[in-house]
C-alpha positions as CSV (number, residue, x, y, z in Angstrom):
1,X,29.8,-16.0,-50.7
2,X,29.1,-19.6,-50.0
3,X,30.8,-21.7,-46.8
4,X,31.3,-24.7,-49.0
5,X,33.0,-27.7,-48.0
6,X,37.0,-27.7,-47.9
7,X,37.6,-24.6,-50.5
8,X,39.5,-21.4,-49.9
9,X,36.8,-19.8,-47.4
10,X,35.8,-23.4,-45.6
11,X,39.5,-23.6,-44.4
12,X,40.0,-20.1,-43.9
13,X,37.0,-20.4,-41.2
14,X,39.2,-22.9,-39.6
15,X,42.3,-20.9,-39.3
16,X,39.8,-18.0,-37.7
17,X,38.2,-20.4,-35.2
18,X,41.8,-21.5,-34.2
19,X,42.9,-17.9,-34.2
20,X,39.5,-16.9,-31.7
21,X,40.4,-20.0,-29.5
22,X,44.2,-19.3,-28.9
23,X,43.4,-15.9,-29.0
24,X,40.6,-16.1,-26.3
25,X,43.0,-18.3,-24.2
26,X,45.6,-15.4,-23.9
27,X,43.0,-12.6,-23.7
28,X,41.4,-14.8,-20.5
29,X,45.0,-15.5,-19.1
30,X,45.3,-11.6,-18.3
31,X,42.3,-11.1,-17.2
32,X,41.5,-10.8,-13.5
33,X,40.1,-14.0,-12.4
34,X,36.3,-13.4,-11.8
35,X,35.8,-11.3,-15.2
36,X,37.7,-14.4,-17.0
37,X,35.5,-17.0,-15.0
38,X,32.1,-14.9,-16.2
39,X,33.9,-14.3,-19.5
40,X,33.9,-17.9,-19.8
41,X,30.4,-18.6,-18.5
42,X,29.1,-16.2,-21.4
43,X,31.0,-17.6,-24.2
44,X,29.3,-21.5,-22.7
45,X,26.0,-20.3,-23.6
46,X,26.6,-19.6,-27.2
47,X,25.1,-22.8,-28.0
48,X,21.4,-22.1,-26.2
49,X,21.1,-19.2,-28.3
50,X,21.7,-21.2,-31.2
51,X,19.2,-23.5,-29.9
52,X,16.4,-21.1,-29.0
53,X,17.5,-19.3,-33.1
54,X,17.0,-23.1,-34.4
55,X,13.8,-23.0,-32.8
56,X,12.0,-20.3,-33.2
57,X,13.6,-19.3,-36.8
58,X,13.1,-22.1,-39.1
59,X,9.2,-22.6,-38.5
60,X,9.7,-26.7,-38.1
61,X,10.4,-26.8,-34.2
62,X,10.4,-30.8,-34.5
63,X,12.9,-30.9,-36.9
64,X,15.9,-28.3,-34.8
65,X,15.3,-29.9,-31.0
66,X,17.9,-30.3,-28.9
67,X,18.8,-34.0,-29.5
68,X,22.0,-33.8,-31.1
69,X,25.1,-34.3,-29.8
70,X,26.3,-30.8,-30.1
71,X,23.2,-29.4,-28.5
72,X,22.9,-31.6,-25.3
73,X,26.7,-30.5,-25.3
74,X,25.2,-26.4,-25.2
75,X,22.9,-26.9,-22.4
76,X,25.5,-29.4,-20.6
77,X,28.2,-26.5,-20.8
78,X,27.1,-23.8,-18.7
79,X,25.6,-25.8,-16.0
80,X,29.3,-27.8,-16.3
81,X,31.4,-24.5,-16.1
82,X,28.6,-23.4,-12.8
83,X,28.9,-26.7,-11.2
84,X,32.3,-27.7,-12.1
85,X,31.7,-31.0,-12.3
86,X,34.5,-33.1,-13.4
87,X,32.6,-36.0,-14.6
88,X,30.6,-33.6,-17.0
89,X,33.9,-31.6,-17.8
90,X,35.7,-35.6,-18.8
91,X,32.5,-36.5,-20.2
92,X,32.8,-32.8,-22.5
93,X,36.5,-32.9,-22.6
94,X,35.2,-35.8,-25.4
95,X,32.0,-34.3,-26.5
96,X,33.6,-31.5,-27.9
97,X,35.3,-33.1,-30.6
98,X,31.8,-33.7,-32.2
99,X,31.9,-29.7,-32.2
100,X,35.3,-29.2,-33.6
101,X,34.0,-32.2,-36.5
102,X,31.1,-30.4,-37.4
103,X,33.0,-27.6,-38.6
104,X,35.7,-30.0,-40.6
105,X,32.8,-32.2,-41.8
106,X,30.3,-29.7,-42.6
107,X,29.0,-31.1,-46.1
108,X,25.5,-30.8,-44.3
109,X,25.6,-26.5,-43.8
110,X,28.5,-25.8,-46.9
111,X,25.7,-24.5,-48.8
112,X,25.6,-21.1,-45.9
113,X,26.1,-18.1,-47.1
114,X,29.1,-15.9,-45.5
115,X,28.1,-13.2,-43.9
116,X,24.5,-14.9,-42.7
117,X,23.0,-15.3,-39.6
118,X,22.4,-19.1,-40.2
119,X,25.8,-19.3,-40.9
120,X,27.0,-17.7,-37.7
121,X,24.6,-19.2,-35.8
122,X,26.0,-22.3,-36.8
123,X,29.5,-21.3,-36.6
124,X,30.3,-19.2,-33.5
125,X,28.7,-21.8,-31.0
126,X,30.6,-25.1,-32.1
127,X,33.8,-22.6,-32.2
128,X,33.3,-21.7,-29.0
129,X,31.4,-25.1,-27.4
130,X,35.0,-26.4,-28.6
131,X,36.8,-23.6,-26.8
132,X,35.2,-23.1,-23.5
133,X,35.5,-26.9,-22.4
134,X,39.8,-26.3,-23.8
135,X,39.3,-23.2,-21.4
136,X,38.0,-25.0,-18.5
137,X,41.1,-27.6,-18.2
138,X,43.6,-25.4,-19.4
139,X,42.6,-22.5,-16.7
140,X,41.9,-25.3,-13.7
141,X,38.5,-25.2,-13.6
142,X,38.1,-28.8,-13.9
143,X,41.1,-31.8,-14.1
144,X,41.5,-34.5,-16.4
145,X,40.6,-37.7,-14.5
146,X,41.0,-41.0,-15.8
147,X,38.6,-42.5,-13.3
148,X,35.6,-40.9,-15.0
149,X,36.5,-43.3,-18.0
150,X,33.4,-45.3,-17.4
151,X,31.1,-42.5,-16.5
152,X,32.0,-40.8,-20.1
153,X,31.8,-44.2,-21.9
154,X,28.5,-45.1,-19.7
155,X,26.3,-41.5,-20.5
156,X,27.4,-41.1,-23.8
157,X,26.1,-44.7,-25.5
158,X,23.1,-44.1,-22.3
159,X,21.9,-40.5,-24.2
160,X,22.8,-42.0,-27.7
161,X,20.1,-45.0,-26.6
162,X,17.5,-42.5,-25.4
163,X,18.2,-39.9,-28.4
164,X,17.6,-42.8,-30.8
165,X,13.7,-43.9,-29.0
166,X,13.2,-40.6,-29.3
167,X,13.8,-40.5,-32.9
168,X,11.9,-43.7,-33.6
169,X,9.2,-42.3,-31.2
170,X,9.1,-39.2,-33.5
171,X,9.3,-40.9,-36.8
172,X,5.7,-42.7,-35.7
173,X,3.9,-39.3,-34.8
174,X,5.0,-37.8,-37.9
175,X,3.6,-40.9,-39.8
176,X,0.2,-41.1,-37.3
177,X,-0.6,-37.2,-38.3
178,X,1.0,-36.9,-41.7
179,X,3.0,-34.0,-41.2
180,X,4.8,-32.9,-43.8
181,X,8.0,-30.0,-44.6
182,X,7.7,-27.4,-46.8
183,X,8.5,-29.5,-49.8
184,X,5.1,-31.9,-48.5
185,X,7.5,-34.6,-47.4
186,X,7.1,-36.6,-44.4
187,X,9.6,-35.0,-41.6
188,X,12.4,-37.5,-41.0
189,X,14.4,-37.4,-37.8
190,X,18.1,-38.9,-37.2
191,X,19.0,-37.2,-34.1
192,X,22.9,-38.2,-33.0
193,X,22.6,-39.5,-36.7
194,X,21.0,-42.9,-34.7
195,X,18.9,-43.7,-37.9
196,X,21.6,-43.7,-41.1
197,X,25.0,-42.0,-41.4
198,X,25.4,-38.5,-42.2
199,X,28.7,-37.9,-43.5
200,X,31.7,-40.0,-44.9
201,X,33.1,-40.7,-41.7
202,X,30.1,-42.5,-40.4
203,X,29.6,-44.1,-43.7
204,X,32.6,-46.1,-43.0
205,X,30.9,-47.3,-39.8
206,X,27.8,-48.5,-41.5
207,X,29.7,-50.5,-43.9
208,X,30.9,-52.2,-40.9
209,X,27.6,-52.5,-39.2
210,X,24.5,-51.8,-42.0
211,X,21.8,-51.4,-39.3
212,X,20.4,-48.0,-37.7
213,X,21.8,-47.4,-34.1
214,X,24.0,-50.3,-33.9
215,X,26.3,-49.0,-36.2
216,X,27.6,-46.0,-33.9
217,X,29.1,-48.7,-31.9
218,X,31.7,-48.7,-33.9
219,X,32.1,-44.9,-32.7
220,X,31.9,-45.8,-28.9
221,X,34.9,-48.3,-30.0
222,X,36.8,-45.3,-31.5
223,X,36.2,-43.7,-28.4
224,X,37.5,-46.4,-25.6
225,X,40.6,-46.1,-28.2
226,X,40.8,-42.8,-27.7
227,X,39.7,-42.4,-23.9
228,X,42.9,-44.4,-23.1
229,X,45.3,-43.1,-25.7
230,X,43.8,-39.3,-23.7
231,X,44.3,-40.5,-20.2
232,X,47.4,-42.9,-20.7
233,X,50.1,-41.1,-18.9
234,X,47.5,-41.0,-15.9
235,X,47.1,-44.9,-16.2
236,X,50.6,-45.4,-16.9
237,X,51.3,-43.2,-13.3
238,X,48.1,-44.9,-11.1
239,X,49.9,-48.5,-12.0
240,X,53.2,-47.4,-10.7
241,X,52.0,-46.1,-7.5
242,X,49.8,-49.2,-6.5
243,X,53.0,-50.9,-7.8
244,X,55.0,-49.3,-5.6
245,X,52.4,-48.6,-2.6
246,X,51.9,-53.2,-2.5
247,X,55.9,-53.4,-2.5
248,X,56.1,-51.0,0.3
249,X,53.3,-52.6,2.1
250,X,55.4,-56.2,1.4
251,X,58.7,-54.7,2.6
């Protein structure tokens, strides 16, 4: 049985991973509190064994490293739920929506078959690199913070500049030593998708902006828009009490 893109079984995966989130959030509510913190930690490093399976299973190492989005988001997430940090938790707490996309948009792995391991190598880690950072705020782990606005803003187009040097970088080594896929094309790389779009959503973008890299701009746009719209009520508080803090000081 085929994934496929927006059928019956494409949108029945999505009611399961909603079911396994909600369901994972009141299974980790009852727990006692160190089992549900470990509990956690486990589920957070889903995504490095997809990772090392990428890897190691495919035979084209250069073509499955860690430069997407979703995998600097796997190795970011267990050092984040160790750590705590609540600039890398803000900085996820956006992240993870590439996660949740890439199991809406997945035009680019419809074609796995159901039951696979590709498939739920694919599947189970963005479920669950989706859940785990939910599970982190909703459980107090880490706060919501509108300060760490320009920190998340700041590393995400910071990584998205270094992830798309090194995909230039690699596109030249590949065309230095001629090497080739399976098919005896030359290897192509568009880590963070830097190079051209990769699904309809970022094809609007590069109508906008027709040129490789700059035209994710138009995502770090969408994501300002969406930074404030997430952290408004926090704004909208922090105004009124320096409102109120400079009247008292006046009085």
């Amino acid at each position: 049985m085929q994934w496929g893109s927006f059928g019956i079984v494409h949108i029945a995966t999505l009611v399961i991973a909603a079911a396994l989130i909600v369901g994972g959030y009141f299974l980790l509510k009852i727990l006692p509190e160190k089992v549900r913190y470990f509990s956690i930690l486990a589920l957070s490093c889903s995504g490095i064994v997809a990772i090392i399976y990428n890897l190691v299973a495919w035979g084209s190492p250069l073509e499955y490293l860690p430069f997407h989005m979703c995998s600097i988001l796997a190795i970011m997430l267990p050092i984040t739920v160790l750590t705590k940090n609540r600039y890398m938790g803000n900085l996820l707490l956006v992240w993870c929506l590439g996660s949740l996309l890439a199991l809406i948009i997945n035009h680019a792995s419809g074609h796995f078959i159901i039951p696979s391991a590709a498939f739920f190598i694919y599947y189970i880690p963005h479920v669950f690199e989706f859940g785990v950072v939910i599970y982190l705020f909703k459980f107090g782990y880490i706060k919501k913070d509108y300060k760490c606005i320009p920190v998340t803003v700041g590393a995400t187009v910071v990584i998205y500049t270094v992830v798309h040097f090194i995909n230039v970088a690699l596109t030249h080594y590949v065309e230095a030593n001629q090497i080739v896929d399976y098919a005896g094309n030359l290897l192509t790389f568009n880590y963070m998708f830097s190079m051209t779009p990769d699904n309809p959503v970022l094809a609007l973008f590069w109508k906008v902006i027709p040129h490789s890299y700059w035209y994710m701009y138009m995502a770090v746009i969408v994501l300002v828009l969406y930074l404030v719209v997430l952290y408004l009520p926090q704004i909208v508080r922090a105004v009124k009490e320096k409102k109120t803090a400079k009247t008292d000081a006046n009085a």
